[in-house]
C-alpha positions in Angstrom: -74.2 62.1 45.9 -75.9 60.2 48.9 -75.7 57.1 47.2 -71.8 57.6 46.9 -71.0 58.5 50.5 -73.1 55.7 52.0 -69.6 53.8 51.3 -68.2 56.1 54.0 -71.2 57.2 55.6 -74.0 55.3 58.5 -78.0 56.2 58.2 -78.4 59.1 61.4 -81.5 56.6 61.8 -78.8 54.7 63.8 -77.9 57.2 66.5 -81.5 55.9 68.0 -79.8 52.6 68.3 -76.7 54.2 70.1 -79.0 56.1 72.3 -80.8 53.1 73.4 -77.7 50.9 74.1 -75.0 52.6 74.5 -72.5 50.6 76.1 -73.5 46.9 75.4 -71.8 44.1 76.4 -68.5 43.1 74.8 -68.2 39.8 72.8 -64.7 37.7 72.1 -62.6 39.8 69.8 -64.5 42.9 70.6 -63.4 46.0 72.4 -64.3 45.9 75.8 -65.8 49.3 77.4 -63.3 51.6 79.3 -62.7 50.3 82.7 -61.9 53.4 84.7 -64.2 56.6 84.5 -64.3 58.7 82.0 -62.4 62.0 82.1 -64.9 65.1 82.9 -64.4 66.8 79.5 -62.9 70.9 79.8 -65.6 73.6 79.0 -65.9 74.8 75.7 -67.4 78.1 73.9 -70.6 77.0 72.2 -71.7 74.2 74.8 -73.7 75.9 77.2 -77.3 74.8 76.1 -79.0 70.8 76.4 -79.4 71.2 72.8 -75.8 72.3 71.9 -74.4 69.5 73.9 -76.8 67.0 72.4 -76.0 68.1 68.9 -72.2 68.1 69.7 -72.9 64.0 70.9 -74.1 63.6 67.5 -70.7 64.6 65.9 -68.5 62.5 68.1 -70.7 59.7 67.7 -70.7 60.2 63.8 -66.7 60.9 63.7 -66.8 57.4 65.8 -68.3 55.5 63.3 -66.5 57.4 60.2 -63.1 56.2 61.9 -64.5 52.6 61.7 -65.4 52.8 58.4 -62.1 54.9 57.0 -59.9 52.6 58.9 -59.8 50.1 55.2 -58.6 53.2 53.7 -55.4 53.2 55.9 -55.1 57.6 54.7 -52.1 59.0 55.7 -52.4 62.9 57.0 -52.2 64.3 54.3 -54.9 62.6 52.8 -57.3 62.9 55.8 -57.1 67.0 55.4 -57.9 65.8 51.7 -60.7 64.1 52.6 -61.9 66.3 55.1 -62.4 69.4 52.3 -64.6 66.9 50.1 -66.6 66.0 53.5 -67.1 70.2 54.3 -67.8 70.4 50.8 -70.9 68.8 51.0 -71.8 69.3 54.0 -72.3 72.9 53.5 -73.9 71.9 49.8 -70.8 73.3 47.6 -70.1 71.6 44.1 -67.7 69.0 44.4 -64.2 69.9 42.7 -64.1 66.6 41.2 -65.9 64.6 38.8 -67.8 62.1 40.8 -69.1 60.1 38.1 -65.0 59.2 37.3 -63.6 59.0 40.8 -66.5 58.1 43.1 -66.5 54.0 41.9 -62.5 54.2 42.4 -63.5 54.2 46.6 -64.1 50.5 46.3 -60.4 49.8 44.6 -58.3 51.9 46.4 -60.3 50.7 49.8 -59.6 46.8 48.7 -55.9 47.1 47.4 -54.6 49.2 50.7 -56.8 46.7 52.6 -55.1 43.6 51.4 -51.3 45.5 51.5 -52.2 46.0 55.3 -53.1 42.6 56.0 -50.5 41.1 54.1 -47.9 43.2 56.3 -49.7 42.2 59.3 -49.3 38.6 58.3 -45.8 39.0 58.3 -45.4 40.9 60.8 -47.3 38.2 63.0 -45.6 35.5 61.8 -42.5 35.0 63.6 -44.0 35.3 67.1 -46.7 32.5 65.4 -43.9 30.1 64.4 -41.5 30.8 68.0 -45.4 29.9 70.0 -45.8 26.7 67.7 -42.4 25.6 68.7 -43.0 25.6 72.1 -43.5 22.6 74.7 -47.3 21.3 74.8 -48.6 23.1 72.1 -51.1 22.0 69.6 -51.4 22.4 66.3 -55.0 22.6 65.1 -55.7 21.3 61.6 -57.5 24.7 60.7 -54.1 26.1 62.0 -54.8 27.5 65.5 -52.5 26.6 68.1 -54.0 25.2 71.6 -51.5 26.4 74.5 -53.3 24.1 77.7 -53.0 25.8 81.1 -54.8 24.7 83.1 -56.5 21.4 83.2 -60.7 21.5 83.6 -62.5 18.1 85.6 -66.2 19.2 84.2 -67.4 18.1 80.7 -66.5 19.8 77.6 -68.9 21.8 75.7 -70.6 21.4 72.0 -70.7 24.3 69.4 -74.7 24.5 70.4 -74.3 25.0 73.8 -73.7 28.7 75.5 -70.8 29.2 77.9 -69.6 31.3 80.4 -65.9 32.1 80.1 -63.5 34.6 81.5 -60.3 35.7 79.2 -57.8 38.6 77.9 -57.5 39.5 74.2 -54.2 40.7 72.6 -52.3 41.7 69.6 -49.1 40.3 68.3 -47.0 42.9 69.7 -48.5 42.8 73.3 -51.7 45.5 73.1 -54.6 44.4 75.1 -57.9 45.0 73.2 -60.3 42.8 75.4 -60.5 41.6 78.8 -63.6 40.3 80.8 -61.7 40.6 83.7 -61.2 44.6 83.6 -64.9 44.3 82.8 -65.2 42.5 86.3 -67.9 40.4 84.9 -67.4 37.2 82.7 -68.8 37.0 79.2 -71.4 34.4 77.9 -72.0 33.4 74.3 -73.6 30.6 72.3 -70.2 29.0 70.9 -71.5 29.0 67.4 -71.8 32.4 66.5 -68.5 33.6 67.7 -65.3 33.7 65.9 -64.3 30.2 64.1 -61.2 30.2 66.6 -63.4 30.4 69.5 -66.1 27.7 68.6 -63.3 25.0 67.7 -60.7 26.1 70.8 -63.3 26.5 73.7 -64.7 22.8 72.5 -61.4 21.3 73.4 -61.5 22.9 77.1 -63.4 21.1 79.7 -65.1 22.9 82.7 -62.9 24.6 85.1 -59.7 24.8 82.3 -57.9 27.2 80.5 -55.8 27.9 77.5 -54.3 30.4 75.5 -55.7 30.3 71.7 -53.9 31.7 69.4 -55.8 32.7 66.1 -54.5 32.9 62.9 -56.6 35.8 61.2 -58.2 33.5 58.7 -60.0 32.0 61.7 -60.3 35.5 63.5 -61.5 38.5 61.6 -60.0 37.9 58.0 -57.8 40.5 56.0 -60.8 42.4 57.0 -59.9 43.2 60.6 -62.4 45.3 62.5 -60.8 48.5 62.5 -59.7 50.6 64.8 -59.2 47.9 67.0 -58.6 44.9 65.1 -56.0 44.9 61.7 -56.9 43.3 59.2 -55.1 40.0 58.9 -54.3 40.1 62.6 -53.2 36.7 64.5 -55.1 37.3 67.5 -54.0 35.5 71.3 -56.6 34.9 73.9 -56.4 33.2 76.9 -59.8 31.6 77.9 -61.0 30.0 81.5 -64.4 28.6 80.7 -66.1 28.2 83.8 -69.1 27.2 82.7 -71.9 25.4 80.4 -74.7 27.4 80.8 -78.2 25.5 81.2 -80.7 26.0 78.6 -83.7 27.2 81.3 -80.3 29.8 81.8 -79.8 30.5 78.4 -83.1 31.1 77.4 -84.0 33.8 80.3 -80.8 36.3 78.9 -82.8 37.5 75.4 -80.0 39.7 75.3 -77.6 36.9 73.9 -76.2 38.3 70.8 -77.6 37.5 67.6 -75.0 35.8 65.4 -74.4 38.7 62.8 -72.4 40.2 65.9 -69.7 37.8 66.3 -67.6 40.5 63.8 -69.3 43.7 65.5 -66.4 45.8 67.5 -68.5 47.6 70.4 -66.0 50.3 71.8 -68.6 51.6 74.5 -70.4 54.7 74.7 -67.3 57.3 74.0 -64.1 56.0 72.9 
């Protein structure tokens, strides 16, 4: 049984993680942290004590990461009420109605054929807004297939996928929905080219210092049919529009330790409470 709903399912070793950095800093394609305060949530029955509050962070923060991890299911409502009977089930240690053993390795199939239906839709659903963009005046075509929108021409040097920059820019969908923006952070992000997403390290290299451009990323060079759900569909085309303002020294570079490690390029952060 607990080898089964790992597929679903993250260690509760993690939440020390969470409680140690909860709100770390956004990368490109990530979900930035809410910019206005949060809302002071109502009084509830049950919440009076440190403990009953503490224990009731632990259930939002584990319905926050089961929403990541359901999001390749695509369930309709329905079959979320479905799943949530097999999820009480065991929580509270009842048989399961079903034969495990016969339906348990069928998770995997059903996750990777909705998957790939979704990202095929979002293909084409992307495509036509991809192809009017392509069309335009002083666009280039990337040979990877990313499409280099100049804005604003940069006087300082250009960087290499090594070095670390400092850039400012806005993240969006397709149909217009904002997912990122450094400047709603009020604070510009800063990232070794190389272990961001493919579309980043190739476009940022063709911007010099002071310059700015709209990318705009197939998903193949973004996230993949994968996506990084909620935020992120899988086989998104992804539009950012990037200032670089700077190529940050390596005496710089090396005193910021925090610098994320390059397993996080496809790591959605969505703050403390989403």
């Amino acid at each position: 049984m607990k080898k089964l709903f790992s597929v679903v399912l993250l260690p509760l070793a993690a939440c020390a993680a969470f409680a140690a950095d909860p709100q770390p800093q956004a990368m490109p394609g990530q979900q930035a942290p809410a910019s206005k305060p949060e809302a002071k949530p109502a009084k509830s029955a049950g919440l009076e004590t440190e403990d009953q509050k503490t224990v009731y962070a632990l259930g939002v923060w584990l319905g926050q990461k089961l929403n990541q991890q359901l999001g390749v299911f695509h369930l309709t409502a329905s079959e979320q009420k479905t799943m949530e009977m097999g999820f009480l089930d065991t929580l509270h240690n009842k048989p399961p109605k079903i034969d495990l053993q016969t339906y348990g390795p069928k998770l995997q199939e059903m996750a990777q054929k909705r998957a790939a239906e979704s990202a095929q839709k979002e293909k084409t659903a992307s495509k036509a807004l991809f192809d009017k963009i392509s069309k335009d005046k002083g666009v280039e075509k990337l040979a990877s297939g990313i499409l280099f929108v100049p804005e604003k021409e940069g006087t300082g040097p250009t960087p290499k996928p090594s070095d670390t920059v400092k850039v400012n820019y806005v993240g969006t969908l397709t149909n217009g929905k904002e997912f990122d923006s450094s400047y709603k952070r009020g604070q510009p992000a800063e990232f070794p080219l190389d272990r961001v997403i493919p579309c980043w390290t190739e476009g940022v290299q063709k911007l010099k210092v002071g310059g700015k451009a709209k990318l705009v990323c197939p998903s193949e060079m973004a996230y993949g049919d994968t996506g990084q759900p909620p935020t992120i569909p899988g086989g998104a085309t992804l539009l950012f529009e990037v200032e670089l303002l700077e190529i940050v020294k390596d005496d710089k570079a090396a005193a910021k330790p925090e610098t994320a490690k390059k397993e996080d390029k496809l790591v959605i952060q969505g703050g403390k409470f989403k």
